[in-house]
MARNU-290001 format. One line per field, with one value per residue: x, y, z of N, C-alpha, C, O in turn; residue number from 1; residue in three letters. Coordinates in steps of 0.001 Angstrom, whole numbers, plus 500000, padded with zeros to 6 digits. Layout:
BEGIN
n.X	[X;...] $
n.Y	[Y;...] $
n.Z	[Z;...] $
ca.X	[X;...] $
ca.Y	[Y;...] $
ca.Z	[Z;...] $
c.X	[X;...] $
c.Y	[Y;...] $
c.Z	[Z;...] $
o.X	[X;...] $
o.Y	[Y;...] $
o.Z	[Z;...] $
i	[NUM;...] $
aa	[ala;...] $
END
This chain:
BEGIN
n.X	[506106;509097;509942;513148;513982;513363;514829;516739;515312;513033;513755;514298;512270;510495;511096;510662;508394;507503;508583;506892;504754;502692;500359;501159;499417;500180;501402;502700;505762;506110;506364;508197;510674;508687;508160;510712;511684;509908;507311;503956;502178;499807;497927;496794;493783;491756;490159;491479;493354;491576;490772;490693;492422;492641;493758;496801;497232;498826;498515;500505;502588;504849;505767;506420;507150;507112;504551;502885;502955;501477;499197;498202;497614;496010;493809;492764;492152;491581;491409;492066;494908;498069;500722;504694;507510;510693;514574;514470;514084;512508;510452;509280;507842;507009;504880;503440;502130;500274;498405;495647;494660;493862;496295;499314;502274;505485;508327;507714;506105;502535;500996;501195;499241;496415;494647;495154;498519;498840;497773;495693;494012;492008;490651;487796;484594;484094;483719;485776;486131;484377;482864;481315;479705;477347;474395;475173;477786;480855;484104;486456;484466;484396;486717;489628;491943;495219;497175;500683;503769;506831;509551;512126;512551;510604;508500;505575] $
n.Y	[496794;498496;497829;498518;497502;494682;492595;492821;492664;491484;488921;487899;489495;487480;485272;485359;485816;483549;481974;482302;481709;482998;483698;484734;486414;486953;488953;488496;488621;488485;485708;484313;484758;484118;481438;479974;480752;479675;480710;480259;480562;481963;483441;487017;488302;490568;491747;490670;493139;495158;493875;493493;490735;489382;487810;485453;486478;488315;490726;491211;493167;494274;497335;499255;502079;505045;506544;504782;503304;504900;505552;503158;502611;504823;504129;501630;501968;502244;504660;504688;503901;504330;503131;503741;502330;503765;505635;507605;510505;512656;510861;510210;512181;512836;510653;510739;513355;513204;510677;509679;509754;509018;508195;508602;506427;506366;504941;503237;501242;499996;499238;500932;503012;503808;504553;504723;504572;507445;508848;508673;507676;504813;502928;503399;501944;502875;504238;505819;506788;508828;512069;512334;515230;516854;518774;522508;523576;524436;525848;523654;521249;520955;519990;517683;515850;514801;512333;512101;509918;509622;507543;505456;502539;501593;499338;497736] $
n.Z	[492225;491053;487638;487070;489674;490504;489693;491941;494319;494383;494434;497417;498852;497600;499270;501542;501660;501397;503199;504903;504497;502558;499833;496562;494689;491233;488687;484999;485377;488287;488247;487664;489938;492564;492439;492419;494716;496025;496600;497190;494314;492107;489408;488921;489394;488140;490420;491905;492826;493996;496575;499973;501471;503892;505087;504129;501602;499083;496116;493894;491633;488225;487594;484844;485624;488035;487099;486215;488700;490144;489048;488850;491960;491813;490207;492167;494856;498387;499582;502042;503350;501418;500360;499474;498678;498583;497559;496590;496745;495368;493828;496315;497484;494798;494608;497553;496823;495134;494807;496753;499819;502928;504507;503361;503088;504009;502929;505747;507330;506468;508491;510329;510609;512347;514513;517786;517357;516444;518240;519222;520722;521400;518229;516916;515148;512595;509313;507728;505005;504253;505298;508479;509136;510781;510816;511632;510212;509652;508740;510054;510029;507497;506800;505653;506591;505689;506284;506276;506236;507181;506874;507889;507248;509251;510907;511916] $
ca.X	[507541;509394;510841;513926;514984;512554;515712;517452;514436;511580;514504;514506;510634;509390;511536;510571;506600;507040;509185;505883;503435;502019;500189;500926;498642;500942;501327;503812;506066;506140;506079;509977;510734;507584;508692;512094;511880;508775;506230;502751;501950;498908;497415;496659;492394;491532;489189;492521;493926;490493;490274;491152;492383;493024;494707;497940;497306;498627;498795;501444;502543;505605;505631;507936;507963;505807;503588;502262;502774;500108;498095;497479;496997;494472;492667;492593;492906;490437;491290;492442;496322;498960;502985;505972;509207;511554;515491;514124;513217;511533;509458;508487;507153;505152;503656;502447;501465;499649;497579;494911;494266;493496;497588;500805;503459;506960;509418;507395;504692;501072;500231;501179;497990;495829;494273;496868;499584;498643;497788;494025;493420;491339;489807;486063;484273;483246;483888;486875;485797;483157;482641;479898;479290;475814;474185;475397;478853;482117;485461;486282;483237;484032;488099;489591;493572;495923;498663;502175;504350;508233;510283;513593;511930;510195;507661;504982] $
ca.Y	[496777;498687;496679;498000;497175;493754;491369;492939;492680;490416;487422;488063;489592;486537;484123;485771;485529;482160;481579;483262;480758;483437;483039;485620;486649;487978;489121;487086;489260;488043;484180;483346;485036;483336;480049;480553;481175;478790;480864;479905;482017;482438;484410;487570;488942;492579;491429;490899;494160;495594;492811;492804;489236;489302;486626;485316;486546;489485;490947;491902;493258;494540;498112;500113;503573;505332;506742;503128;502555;505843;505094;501458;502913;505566;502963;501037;502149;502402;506104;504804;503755;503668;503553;504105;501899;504088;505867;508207;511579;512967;510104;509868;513362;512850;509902;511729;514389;512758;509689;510098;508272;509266;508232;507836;506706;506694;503901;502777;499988;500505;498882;502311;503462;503344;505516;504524;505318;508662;509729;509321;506539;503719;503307;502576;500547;503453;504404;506706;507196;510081;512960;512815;516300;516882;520459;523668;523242;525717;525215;522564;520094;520738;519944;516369;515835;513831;512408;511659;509248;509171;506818;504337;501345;500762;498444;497524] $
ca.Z	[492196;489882;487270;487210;491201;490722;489712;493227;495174;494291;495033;498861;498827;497645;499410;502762;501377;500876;504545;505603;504017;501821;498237;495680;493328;491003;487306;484898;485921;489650;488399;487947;491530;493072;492177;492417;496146;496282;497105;496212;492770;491394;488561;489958;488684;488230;491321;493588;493028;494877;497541;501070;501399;505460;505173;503986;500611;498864;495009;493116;490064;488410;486970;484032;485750;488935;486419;486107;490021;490709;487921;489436;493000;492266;490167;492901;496570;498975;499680;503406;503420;500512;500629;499005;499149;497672;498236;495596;497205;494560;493767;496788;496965;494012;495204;498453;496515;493694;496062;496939;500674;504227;505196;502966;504140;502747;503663;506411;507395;506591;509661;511520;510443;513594;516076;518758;516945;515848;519400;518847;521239;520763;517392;517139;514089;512106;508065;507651;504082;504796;506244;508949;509952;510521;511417;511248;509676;509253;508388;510558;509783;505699;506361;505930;506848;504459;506908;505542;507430;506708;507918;506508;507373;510045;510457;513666] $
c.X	[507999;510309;512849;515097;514291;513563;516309;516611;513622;512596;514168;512845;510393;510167;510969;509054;506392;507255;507754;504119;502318;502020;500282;500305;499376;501090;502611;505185;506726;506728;507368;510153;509953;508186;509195;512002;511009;507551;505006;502109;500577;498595;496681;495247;493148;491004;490451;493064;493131;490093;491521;491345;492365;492693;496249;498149;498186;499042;499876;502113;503723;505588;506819;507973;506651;504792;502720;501590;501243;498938;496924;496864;495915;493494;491679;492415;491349;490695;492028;494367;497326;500701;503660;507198;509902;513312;515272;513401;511909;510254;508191;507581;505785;504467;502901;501715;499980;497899;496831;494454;494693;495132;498233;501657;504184;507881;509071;506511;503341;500339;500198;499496;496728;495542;495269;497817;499687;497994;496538;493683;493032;490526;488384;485315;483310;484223;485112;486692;484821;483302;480896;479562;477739;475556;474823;476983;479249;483167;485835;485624;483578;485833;488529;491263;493805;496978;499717;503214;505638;508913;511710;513140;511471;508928;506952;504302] $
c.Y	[497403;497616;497199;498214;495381;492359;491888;492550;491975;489222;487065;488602;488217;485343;484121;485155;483455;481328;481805;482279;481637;483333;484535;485483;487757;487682;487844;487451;488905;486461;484007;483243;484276;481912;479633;479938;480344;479004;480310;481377;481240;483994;485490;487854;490206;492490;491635;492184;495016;494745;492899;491978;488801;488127;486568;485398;488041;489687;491586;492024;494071;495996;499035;501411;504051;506140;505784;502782;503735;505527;503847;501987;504225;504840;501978;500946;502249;503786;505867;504956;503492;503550;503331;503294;502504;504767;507170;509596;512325;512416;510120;511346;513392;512232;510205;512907;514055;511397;510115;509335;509009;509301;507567;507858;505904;505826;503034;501799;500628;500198;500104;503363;503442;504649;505620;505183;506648;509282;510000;508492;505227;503814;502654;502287;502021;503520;505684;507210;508232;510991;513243;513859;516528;518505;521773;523317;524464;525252;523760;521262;519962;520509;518529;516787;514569;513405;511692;511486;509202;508364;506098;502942;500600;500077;498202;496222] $
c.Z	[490885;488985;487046;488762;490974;490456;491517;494500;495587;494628;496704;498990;498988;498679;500985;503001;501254;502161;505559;505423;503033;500240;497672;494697;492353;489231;486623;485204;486893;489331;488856;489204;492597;493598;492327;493693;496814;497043;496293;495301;492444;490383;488916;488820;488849;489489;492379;493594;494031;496160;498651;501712;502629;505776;504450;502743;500062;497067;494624;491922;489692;487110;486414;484873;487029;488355;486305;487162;490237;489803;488679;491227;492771;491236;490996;494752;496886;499687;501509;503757;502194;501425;499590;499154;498687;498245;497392;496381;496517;494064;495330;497181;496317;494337;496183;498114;495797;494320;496751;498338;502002;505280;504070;503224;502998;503721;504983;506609;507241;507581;510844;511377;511311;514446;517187;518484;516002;516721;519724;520532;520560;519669;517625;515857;512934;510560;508197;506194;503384;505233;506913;509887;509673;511370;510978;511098;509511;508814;509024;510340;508248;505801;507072;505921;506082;505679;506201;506514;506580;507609;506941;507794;508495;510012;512110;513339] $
o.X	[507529;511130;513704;516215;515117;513231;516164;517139;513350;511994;513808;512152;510141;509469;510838;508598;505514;506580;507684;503010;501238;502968;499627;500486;499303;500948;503169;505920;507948;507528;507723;509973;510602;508524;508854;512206;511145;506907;505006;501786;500430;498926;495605;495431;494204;491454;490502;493349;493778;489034;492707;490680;492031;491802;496827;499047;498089;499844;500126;502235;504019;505426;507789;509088;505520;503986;501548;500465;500118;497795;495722;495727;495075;492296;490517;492559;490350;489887;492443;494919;497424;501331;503150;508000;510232;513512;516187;512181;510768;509229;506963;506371;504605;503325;501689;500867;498892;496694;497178;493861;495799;495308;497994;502237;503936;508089;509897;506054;503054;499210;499494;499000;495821;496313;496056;498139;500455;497482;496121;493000;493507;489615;488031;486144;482111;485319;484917;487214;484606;484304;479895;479226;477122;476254;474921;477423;478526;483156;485462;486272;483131;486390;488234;491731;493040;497686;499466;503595;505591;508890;512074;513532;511728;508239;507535;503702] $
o.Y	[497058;496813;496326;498695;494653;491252;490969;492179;491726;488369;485939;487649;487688;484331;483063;484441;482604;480334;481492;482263;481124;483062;485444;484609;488979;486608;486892;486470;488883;485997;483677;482191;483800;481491;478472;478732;480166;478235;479993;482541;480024;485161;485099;487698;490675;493479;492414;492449;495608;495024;492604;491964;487617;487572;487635;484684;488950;488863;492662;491050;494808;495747;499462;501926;503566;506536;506162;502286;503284;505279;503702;501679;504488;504994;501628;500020;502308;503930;506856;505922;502295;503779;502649;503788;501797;504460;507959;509610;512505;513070;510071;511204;513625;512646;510063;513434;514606;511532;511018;508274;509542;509975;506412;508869;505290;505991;502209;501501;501675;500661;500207;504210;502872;505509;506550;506216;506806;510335;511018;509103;504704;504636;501696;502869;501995;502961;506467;508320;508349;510883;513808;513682;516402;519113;521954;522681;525436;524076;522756;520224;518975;520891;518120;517788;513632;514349;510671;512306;508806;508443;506237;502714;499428;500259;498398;495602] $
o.Z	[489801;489430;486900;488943;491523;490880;492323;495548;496762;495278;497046;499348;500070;498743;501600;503894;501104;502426;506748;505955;502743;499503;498182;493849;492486;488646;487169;485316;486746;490144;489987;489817;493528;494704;492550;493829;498024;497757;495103;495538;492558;490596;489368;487613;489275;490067;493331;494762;494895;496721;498511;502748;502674;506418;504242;502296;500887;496628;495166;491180;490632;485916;487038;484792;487009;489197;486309;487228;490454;490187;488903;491582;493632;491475;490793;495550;496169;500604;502113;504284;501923;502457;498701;499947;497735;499421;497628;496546;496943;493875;495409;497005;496580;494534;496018;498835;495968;494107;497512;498145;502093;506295;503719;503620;501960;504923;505374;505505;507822;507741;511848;512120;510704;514872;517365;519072;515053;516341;520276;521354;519551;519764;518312;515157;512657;510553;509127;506098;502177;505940;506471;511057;508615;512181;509765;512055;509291;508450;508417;510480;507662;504772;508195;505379;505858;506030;505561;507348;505415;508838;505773;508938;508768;509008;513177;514216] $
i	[1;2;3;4;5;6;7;8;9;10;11;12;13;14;15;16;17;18;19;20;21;22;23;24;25;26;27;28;29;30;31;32;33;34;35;36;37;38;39;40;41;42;43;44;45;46;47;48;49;50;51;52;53;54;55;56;57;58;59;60;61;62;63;64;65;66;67;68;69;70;71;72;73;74;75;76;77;78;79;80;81;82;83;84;85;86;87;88;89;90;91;92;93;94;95;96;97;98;99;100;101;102;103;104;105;106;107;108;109;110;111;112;113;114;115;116;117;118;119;120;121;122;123;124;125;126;127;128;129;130;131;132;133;134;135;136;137;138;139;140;141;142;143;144;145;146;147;148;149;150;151;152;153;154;155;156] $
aa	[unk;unk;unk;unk;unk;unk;unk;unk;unk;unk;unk;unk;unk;unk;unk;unk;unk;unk;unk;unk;unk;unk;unk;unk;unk;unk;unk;unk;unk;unk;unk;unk;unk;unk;unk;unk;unk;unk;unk;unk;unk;unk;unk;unk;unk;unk;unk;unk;unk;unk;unk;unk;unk;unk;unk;unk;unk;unk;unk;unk;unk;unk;unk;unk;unk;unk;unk;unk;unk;unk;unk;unk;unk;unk;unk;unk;unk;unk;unk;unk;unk;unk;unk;unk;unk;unk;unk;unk;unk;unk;unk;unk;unk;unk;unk;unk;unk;unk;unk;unk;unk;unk;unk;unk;unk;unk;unk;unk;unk;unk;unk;unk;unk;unk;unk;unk;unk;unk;unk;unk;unk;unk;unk;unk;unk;unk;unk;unk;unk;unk;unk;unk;unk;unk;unk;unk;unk;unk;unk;unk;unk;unk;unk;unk;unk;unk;unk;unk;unk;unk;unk;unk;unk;unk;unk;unk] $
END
């Protein structure tokens, strides 16, 4: 969150996270809001920023400028899905430009991220973080696609 939308924002965020039964792991930053709204806060590790909690967990942290915010996501990403909340064209730009990750998406849900909804079909249980071309290789076999999702807020 940038810090300065995080008094307009993190009020209603967290109050929703908390309507929701979810624990934030969140900097000090996060606490007042947290609390506030009565979500469950915790102290967020370096460990949660890298952890897929799948569950009702999620990290968060509150940053001076998107130099900070990209910084922290290509520290941290798993190269598969980021996003963007922003009204900020430009920002969001750079951030698709700059991110490094298999799909970013801009104003929209990361849950759109899916085989299905990208016209593939059904997905099947394999690594998306690779390229497994094997054999005689050309263009094709040595070229990976970035997709970039815009939207004003939808969500699946």
């Amino acid at each position: 969150m940038h810090r300065d939308a995080a008094a307009r924002v993190l009020p209603g965020v967290m109050a929703e996270l908390a309507a929701a039964g979810v624990t934030v792991h969140g900097d000090e930053d996060t606490r007042g809001y947290a609390e506030t709204a009565g979500a469950r806060w915790v102290p967020v590790t370096p460990e949660d920023d890298d952890t897929e909690f799948l569950s009702l967990d999620i990290s968060a942290r509150v940053v001076d400028d998107l130099d900070a915010a990209i910084t922290h996501v290509q520290e941290h990403t798993s190269g598969h899905t980021e996003a963007i909340v922003t009204a900020d064209r430009d920002a969001a730009r750079r951030f698709t430009a700059e991110v490094d990750a298999a799909a970013v998406l801009v104003n929209a849900s990361t849950r759109f991220t899916d085989g299905g909804e990208f016209g593939f079909g059904a997905e099947i249980g394999i690594s998306t973080q690779k390229l497994h071309a094997r054999g005689p290789m050309a263009l094709p076999e040595l070229t990976t696609t970035k997709w970039v999702v815009e939207g004003d807020g939808q969500v699946r």
